[in-house]
C-alpha positions in Angstrom: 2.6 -35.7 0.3 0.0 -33.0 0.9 0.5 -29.5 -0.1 0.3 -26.4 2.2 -1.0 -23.8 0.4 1.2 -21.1 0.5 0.8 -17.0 0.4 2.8 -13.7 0.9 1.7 -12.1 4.4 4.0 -9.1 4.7 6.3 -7.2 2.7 8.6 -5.1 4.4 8.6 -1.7 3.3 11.8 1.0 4.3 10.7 4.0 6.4 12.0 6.7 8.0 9.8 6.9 10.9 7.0 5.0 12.2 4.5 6.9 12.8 5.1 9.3 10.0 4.5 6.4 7.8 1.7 5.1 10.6 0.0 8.4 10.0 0.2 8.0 6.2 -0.6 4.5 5.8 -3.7 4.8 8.2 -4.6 8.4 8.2 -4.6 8.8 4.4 -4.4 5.5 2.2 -7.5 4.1 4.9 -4.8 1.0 6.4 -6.0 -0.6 9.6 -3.0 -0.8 11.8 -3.0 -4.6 12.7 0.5 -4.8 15.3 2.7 -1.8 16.7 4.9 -3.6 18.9 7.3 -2.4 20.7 10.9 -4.5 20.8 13.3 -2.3 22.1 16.2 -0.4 21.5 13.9 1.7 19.2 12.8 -1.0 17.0 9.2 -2.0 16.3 6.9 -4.1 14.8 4.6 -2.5 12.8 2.2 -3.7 10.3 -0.2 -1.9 8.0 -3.0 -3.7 6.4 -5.6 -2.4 3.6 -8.9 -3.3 5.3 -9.9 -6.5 4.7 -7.0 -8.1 3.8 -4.7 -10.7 5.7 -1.6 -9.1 3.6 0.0 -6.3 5.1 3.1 -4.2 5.4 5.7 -4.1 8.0 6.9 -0.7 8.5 10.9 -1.3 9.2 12.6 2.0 10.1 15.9 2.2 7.8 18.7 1.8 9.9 22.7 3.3 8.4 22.6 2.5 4.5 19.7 1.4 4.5 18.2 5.4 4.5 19.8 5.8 1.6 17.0 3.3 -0.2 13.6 4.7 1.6 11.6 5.9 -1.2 13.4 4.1 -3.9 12.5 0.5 -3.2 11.2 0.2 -6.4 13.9 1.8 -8.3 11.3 4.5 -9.8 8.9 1.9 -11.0 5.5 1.3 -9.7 6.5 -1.6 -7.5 3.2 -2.0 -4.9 -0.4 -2.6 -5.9 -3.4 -1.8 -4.1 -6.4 -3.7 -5.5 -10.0 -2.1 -5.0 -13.5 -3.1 -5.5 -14.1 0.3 -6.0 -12.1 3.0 -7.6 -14.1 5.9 -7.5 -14.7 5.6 -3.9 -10.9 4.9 -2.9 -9.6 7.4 -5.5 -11.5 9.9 -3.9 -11.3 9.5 0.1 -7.7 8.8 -1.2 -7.7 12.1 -2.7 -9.6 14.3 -0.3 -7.2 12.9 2.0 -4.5 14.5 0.2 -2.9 11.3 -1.2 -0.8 12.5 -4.4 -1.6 11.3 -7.6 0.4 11.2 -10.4 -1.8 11.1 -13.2 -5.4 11.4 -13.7 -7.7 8.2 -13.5 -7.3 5.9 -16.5 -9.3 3.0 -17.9 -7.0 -0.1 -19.5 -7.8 -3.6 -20.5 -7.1 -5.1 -17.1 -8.7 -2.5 -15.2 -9.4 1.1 -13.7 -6.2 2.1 -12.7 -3.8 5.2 -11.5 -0.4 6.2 -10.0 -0.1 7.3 -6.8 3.0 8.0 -4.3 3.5 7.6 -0.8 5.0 9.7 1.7 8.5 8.9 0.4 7.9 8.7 -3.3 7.4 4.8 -3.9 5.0 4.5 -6.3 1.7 2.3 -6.4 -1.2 1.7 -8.6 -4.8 1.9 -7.3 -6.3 -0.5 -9.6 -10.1 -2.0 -9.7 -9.2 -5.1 -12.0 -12.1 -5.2 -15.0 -13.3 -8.6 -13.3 -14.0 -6.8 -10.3 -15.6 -3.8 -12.6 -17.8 -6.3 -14.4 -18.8 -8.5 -11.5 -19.9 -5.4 -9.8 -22.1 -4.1 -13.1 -25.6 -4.9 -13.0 -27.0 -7.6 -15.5 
């Protein structure tokens, strides 16, 4: 028996509005918008991708209870993680683009690395793993 290998494509991610969260995604974090599709009845298919990347997010507009949980997906915690090749350059278009950060850069073990929020207060880490720091270093 052969194995397919296997990998995460999309995780859905609560908004309250799609193109707020379009304009976010894209015109401040630097996402390519892959699909915007319209289905009807209101809904949509949207997906947000960091360049680059065949893993994305699919922008689902909360619908009744689920309002209540835009913004707290991750229950406070950093719960999504957007991996760079390049920190400073990220951290800064992010920045200029008037992405809030919540704490100043910091360098750990694993990596470059700081907190940042979206539009509706989940939290994420920009993070250039050291292996991508040290692969990038001269020698």
């Amino acid at each position: 028996m052969t194995l397919m290998p296997q990998r995460l494509s999309l995780t859905a991610l609560l908004v309250g509005d799609y193109d707020e969260a379009i304009g976010f995604y894209v015109g401040k974090a630097g996402f390519d918008l892959a699909e915007d599709t319209d289905m009807g009845g209101g809904k949509r298919w949207v997906v947000v991708r960091p360049p680059g990347s065949d893993a994305g997010l699919l922008l689902a507009k909360a619908v009744g209870d689920q309002a209540t949980r835009v913004g707290d997906q991750g229950a406070g915690r950093v719960f999504l993680f957007l991996e760079t090749d390049d920190f400073g350059r990220d951290h800064g278009r992010m920045a200029a683009a008037g992405v809030r950060f919540l704490e100043a850069p910091r360098h750990e073990p694993y990596g470059t690395v700081a907190v940042f929020e979206d539009l509706y207060g989940n939290r994420w880490d920009l993070i250039q793993p050291a292996r991508a720091a040290s692969a990038a270093e001269p020698r």
